[in-house]
C-alpha positions as CSV (number, residue, x, y, z in Angstrom):
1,X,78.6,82.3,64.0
2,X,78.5,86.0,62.9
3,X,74.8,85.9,64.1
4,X,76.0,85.1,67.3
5,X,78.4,87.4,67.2
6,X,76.1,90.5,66.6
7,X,73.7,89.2,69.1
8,X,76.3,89.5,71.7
9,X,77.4,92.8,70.6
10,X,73.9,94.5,70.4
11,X,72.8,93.2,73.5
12,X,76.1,94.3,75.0
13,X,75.2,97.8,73.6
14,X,72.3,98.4,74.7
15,X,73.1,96.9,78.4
16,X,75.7,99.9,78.4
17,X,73.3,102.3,76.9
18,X,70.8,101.2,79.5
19,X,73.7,102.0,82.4
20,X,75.7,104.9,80.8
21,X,73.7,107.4,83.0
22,X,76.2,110.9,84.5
23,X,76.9,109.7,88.0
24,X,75.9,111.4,90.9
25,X,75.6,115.2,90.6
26,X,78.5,117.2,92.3
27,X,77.7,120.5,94.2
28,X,79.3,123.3,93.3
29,X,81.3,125.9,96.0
30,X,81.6,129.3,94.9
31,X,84.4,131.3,97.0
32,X,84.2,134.3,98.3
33,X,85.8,137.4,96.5
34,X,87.5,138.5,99.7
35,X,88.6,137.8,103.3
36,X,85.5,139.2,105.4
37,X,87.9,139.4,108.7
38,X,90.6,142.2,107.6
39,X,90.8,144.3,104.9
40,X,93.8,143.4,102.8
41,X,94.5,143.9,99.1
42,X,92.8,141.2,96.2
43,X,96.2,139.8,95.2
44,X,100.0,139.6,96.4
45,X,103.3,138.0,95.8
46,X,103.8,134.4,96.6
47,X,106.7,133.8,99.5
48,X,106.8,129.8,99.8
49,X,109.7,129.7,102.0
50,X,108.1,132.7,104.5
51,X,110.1,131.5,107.6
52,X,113.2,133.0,106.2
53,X,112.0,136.4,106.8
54,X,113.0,136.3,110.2
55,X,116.6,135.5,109.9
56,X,116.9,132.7,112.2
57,X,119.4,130.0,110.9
58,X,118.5,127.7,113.3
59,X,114.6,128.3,112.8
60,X,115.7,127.5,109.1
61,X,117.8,124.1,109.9
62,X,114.6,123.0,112.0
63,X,112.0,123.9,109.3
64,X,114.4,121.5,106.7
65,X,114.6,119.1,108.7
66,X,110.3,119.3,109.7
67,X,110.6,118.6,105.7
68,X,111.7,115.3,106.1
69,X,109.7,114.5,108.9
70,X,107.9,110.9,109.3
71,X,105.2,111.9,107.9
72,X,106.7,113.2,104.9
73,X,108.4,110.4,104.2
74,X,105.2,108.2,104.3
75,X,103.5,110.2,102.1
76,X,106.6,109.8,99.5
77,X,106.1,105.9,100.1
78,X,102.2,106.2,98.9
79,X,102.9,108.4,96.1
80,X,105.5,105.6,94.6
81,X,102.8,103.3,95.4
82,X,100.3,105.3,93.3
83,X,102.5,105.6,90.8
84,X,103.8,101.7,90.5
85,X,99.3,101.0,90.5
86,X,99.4,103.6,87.8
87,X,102.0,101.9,85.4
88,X,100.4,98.5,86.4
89,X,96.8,99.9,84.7
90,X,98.7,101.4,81.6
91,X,100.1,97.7,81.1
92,X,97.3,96.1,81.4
93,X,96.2,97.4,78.0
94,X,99.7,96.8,76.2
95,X,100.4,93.5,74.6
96,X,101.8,90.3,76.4
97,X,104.6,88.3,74.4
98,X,105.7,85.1,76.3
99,X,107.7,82.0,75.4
100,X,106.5,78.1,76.2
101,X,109.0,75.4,75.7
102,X,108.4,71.5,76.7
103,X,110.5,67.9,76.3
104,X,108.3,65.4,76.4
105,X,109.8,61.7,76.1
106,X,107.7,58.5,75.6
107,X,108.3,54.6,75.1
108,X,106.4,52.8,72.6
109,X,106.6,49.6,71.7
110,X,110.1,49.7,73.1
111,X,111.1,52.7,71.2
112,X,111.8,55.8,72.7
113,X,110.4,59.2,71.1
114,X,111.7,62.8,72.3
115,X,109.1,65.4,71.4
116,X,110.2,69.3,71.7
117,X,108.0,72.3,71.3
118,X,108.9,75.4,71.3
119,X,106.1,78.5,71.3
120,X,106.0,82.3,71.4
121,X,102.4,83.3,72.3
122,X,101.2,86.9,71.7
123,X,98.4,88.7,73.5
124,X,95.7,91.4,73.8
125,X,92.9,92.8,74.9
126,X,91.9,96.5,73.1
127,X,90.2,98.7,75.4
128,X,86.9,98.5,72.7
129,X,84.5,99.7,76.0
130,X,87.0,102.5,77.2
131,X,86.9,101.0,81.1
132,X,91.0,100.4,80.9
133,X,91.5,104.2,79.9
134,X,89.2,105.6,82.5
135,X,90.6,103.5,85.5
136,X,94.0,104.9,83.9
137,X,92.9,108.2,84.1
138,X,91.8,107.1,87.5
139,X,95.7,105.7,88.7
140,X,96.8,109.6,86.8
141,X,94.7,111.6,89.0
142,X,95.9,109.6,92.4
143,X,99.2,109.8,91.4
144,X,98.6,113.5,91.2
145,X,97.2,113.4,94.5
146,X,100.1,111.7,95.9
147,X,102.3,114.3,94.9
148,X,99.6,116.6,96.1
149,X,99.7,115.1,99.4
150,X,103.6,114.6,99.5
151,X,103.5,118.7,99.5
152,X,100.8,118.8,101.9
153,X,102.6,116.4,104.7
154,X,105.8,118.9,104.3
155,X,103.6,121.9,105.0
156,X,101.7,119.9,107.6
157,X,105.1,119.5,109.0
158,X,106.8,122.7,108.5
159,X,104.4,125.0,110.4
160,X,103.8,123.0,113.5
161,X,107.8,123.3,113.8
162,X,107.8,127.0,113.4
163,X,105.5,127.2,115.7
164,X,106.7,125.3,118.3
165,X,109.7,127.2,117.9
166,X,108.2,130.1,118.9
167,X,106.0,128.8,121.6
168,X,109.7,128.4,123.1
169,X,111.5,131.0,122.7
170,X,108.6,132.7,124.1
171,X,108.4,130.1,127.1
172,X,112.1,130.7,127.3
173,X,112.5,134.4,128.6
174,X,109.5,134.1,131.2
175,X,111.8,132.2,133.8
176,X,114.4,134.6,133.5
177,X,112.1,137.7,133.9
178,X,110.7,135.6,137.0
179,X,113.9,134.8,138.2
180,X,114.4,138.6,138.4
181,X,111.2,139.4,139.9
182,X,112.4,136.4,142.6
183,X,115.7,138.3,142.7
184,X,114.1,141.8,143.0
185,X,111.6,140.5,146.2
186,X,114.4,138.7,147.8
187,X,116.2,142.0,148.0
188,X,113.2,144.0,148.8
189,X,112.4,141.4,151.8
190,X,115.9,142.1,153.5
191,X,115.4,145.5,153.3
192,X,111.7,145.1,154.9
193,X,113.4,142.5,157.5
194,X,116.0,145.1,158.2
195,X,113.5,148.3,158.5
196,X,111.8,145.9,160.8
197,X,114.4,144.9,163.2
198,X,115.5,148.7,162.8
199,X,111.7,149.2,164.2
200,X,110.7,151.5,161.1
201,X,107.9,149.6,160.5
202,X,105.8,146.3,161.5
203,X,106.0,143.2,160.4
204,X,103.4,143.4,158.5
205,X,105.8,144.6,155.4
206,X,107.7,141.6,155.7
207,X,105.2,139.2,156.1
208,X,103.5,140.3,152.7
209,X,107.0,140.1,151.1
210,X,107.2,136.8,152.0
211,X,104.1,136.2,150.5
212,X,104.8,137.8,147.3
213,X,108.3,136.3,147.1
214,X,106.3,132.7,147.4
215,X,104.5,134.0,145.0
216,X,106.3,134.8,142.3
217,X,108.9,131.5,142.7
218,X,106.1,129.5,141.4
219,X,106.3,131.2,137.8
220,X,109.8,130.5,136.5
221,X,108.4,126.7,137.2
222,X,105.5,127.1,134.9
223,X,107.4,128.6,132.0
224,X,110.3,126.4,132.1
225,X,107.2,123.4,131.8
226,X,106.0,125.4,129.1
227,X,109.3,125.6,127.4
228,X,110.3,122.2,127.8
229,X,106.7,120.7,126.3
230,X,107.7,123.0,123.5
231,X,111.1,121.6,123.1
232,X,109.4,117.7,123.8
233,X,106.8,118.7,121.0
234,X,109.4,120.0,118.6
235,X,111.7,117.0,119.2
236,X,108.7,114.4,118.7
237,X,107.7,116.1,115.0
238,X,111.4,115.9,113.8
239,X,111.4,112.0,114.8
240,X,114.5,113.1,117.4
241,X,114.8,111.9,120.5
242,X,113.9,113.8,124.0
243,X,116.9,116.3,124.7
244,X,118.4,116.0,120.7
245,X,117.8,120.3,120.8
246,X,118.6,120.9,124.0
247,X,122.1,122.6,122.7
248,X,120.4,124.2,119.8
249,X,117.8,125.5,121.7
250,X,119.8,126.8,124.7
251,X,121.7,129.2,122.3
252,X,119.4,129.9,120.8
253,X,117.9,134.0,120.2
254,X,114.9,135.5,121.3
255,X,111.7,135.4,119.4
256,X,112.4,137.4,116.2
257,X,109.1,139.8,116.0
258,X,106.8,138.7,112.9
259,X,107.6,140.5,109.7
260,X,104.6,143.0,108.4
261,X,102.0,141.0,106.7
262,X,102.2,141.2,103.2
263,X,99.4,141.1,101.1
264,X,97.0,137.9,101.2
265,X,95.8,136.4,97.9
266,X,92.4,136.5,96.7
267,X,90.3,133.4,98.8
268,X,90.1,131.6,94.9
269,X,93.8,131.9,94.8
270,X,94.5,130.5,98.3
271,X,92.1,127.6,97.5
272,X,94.3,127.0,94.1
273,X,97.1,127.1,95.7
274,X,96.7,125.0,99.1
275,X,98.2,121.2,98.2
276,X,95.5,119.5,100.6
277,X,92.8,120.5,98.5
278,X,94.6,119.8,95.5
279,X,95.1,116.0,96.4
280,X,91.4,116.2,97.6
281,X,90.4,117.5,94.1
282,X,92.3,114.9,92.1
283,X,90.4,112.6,94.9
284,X,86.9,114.0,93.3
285,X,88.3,113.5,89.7
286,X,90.0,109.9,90.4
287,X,86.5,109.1,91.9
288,X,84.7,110.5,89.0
289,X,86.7,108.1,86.4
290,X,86.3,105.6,88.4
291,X,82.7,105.8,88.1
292,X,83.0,106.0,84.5
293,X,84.7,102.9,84.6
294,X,82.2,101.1,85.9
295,X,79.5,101.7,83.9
296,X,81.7,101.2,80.4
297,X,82.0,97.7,81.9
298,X,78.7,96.8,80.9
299,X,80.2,97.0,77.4
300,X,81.4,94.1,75.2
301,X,85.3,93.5,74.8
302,X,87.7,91.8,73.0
303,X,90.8,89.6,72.9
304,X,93.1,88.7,70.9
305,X,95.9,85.7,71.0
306,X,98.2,84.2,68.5
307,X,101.1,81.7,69.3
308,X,103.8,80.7,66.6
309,X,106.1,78.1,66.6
310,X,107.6,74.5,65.9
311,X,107.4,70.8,66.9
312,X,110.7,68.5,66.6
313,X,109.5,64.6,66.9
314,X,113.1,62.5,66.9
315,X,112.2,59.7,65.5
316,X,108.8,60.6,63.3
317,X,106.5,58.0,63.0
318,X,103.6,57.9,61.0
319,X,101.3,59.0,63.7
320,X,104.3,61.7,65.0
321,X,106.5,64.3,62.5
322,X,107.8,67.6,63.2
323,X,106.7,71.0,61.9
324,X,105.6,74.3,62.2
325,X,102.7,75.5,64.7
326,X,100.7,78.2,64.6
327,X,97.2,79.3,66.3
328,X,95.4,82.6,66.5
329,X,92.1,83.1,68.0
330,X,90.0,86.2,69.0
331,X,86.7,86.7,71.4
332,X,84.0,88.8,71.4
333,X,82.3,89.1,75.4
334,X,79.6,91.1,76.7
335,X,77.6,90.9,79.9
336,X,74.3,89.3,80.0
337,X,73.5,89.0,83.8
338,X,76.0,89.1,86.3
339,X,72.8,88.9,88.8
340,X,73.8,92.4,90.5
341,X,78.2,92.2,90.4
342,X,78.0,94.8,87.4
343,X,75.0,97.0,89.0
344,X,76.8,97.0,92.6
345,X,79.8,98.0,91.2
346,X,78.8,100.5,89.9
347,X,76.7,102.0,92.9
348,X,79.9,101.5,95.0
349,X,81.9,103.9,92.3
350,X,79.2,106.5,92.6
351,X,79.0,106.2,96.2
352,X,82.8,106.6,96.3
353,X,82.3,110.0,94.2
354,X,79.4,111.6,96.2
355,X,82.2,111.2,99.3
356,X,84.8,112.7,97.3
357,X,82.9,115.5,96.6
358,X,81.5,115.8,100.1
359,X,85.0,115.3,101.7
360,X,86.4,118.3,98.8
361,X,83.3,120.6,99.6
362,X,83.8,120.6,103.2
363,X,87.7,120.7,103.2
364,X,87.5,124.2,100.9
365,X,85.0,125.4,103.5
366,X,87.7,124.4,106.1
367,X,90.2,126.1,104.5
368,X,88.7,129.4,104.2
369,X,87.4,129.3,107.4
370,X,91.3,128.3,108.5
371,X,92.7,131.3,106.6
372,X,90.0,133.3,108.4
373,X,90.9,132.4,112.0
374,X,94.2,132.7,111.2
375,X,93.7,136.5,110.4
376,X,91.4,137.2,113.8
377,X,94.2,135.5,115.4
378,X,97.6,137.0,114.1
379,X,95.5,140.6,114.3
380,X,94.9,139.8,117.8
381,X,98.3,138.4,118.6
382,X,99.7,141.8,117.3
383,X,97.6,144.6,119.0
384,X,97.9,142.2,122.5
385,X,101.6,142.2,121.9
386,X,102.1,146.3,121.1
387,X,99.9,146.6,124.3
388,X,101.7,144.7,126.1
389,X,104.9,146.7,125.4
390,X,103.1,149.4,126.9
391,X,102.3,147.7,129.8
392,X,105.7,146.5,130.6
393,X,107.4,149.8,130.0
394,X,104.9,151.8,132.3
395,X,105.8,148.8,134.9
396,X,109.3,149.1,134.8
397,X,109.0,152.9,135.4
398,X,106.4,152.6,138.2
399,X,108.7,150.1,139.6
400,X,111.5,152.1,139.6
401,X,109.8,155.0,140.9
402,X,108.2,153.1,143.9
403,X,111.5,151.4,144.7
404,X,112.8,155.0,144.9
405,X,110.1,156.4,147.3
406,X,109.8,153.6,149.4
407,X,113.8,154.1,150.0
408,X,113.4,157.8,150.8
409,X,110.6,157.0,153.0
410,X,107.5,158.6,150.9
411,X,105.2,155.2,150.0
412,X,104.4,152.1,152.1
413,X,106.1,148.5,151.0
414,X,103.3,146.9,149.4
415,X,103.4,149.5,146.5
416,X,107.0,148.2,146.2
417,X,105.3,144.8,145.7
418,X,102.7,145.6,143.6
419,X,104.9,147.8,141.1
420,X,107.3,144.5,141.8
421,X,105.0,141.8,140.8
422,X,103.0,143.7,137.6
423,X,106.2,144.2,135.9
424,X,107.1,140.5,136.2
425,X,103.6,139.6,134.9
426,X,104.1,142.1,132.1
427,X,107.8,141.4,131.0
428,X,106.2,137.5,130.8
429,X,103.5,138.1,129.2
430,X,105.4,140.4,126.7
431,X,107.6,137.7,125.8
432,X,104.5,135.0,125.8
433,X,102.6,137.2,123.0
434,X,106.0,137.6,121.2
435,X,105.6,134.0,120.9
436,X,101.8,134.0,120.0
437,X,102.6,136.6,117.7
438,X,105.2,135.0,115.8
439,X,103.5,131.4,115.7
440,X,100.1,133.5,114.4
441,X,102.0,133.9,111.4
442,X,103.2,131.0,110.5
443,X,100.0,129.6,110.8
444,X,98.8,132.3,108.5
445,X,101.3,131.6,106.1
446,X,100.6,127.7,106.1
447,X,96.5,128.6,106.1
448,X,97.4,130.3,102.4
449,X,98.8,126.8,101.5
450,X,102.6,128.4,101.8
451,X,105.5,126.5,102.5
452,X,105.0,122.8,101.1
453,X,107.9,123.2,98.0
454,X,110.8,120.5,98.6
């Protein structure tokens, strides 16, 4: 028998030596030393909860609640189930005690015979080939990923919020600055109606007020659209019904203008510190254990068992008595052929890694590139914003002047309704690339993996 035994054992050796080969190789990414888009310095604080920089308590109540978003909460739900999978492979290689108990009665020969047994069974297999340990390893690094992910879906959540925050309360002002341009044509109209009937001037004046007045009522339409497909967005991520922030929108203040950037961390840092590509890394290590596992089952294992207990025969008979009971038995098993089940496994793990590594490769070249955009567009957000204040100032005072001349009889109407209709287009889209501005920066902040802490 202990031929047989080492013949299993050797064989099961070198079968594993035979398939014991690395795995797929995985391709390194090397990040850059610096953010090629803006010059900003190597390293900087961390400031996780960045939205509170604009002292907005109702911006604050939204982003808490955007925590505990749908999403969120399914992401908790997988990590649990990551974890339960996790302790289910760490029992698998502890020991099972169980207890057996039967009644057996019989009649022979007229005579009736009660037979109880009563066991307690013992048993285990020891990880001799390692493949338990690895796919526990494996169940670690996914419930690290879980929690990885649990962070990611809060982040994920947190800045579409602020953002759509701010795509309102920039939506928000632009009907009232249109509903003043309205208001200032309306007025400008009856005085061209009036200088008309006074035969001042043809009706040509009035007839392009008219026009312009037309005009300009279409855009207090488009931005209250614009600010309720905000408010309709916002509502949908929070898992609240249409019109739940209608009343905490309506008093709500006007966009807040983005804090100064402060100093963006090193590309290698950002990459460290974003939760997606944590879980995604974990992903790339799970796969990697995984692998391993399937290649250390090629190896022999054992098992163990050993049940102790008694027999109580009432009445004995020569044939029947009652006693103690004990068996113990162990096994020694090792693949021979499993014609391909071992071989494909084992392809399929290594298959799974070369994606996780793909999938991790690509979503750190994502990021950077994110974090990238995300400083072309918050740069651009600002200098059209400060331009546009510009704008909008130099339109109220030409408006203001033209108004004056046209009154005193210097300047023709349709300057009137130029200056009239520029600084309604400017004091909208002021207050649009306040919004842009601010929602730039909160997706700056998110790109730098910022804001996912409970």
């Amino acid at each position: 028998m202990s031929r047989v035994t080492l013949l299993l054992a050797t064989t099961g050796l070198m079968l594993a030596a035979c398939a014991s080969d690395t795995g797929p190789p995985v391709e390194a990414l090397t990040a850059p030393v610096a953010w090629t888009t803006v010059a900003l310095p190597a390293a900087a604080p961390e400031l996780e909860r960045w939205w509170t920089a604009l002292g907005d308590p109702r911006l604050d109540a939204l982003v808490a609640q955007a925590g505990e978003a749908s999403d969120v909460r399914l992401a908790e739900a997988r990590l649990f189930e990551a974890r339960a999978r996790l302790g289910a492979a760490r029992a698998a290689l502890r020991p099972t005690l169980g207890a057996e108990g039967s009644l057996e009665t019989r009649t022979v020969d007229d005579l009736d015979q009660d037979t109880f047994e009563a066991l307690v069974a013992f048993s285990i297999a020891p990880d001799l080939n390692g493949a338990g340990r690895a796919r526990i390893e494996a169940g670690r690094r996914r419930a690290e990923a879980g929690a990885a992910r649990v962070e990611a879906a809060r982040l994920a959540a947190r800045a579409p919020a602020a953002r759509l925050h701010a795509a309102g309360g920039g939506a928000r002002p632009r009907p009232d600055a249109g509903d003043r341009a309205v208001a200032a044509l309306e007025q400008a109209l009856q005085l061209a109606e009036a200088r008309e009937r006074a035969g001042l001037t043809s009706g040509l004046d009035a007839a392009a007020a008219r026009a312009a007045l037309a005009a300009a009522r279409t855009r207090p339409i488009t931005a209250r659209q614009a600010a309720a497909e905000a408010q309709l967005g916002l509502e949908a991520l929070l898992g609240l019904a249409p019109g739940a922030l209608t009343h905490t929108l309506a008093e709500a203040r006007p966009t807040a203008a983005a804090p100064p950037l402060r100093a963006l961390a090193a590309p290698a840092a950002v990459l460290a510190r974003r939760p997606d590509l944590r879980a995604a890394e974990l992903e790339l290590w799970a796969a990697g254990a995984d692998a391993d596992a399937a290649r250390r089952d090629f190896w022999p294992t054992v098992s163990l068992a050993a049940a102790l207990g008694g027999r109580e025969v009432d009445p004995t008979t020569p044939f029947t008595a009652s006693g103690f009971l004990a068996q113990v038995a162990g096994g020694l098993s090792a693949p021979l052929f499993s014609f391909g089940r071992l071989e494909s496994a084992r392809d399929a793990a290594d298959a799974r890694q070369r994606q996780a590594a793909i999938a991790y490769r690509q979503a750190a070249i994502d990021a950077l590139a994110g974090v990238e955009t995300a400083l072309v567009g918050l740069a651009s957000a600002e200098a059209r914003a400060a331009t546009l204040e510009d704008a909008a100032e130099a339109a109220r005072t030409r408006a203001s002047l033209a108004t004056r001349r046209y009154r005193a009889g210097v300047s023709p109407f349709l300057e009137v309704l130029d200056a009239e209709r520029s600084l309604a287009e400017a004091e909208a889209d002021l207050a649009g690339a306040r919004g842009e501005t601010l929602a730039a920066w909160a997706s700056l902040h998110a790109a730098a993996g910022l804001g996912g802490q409970p």
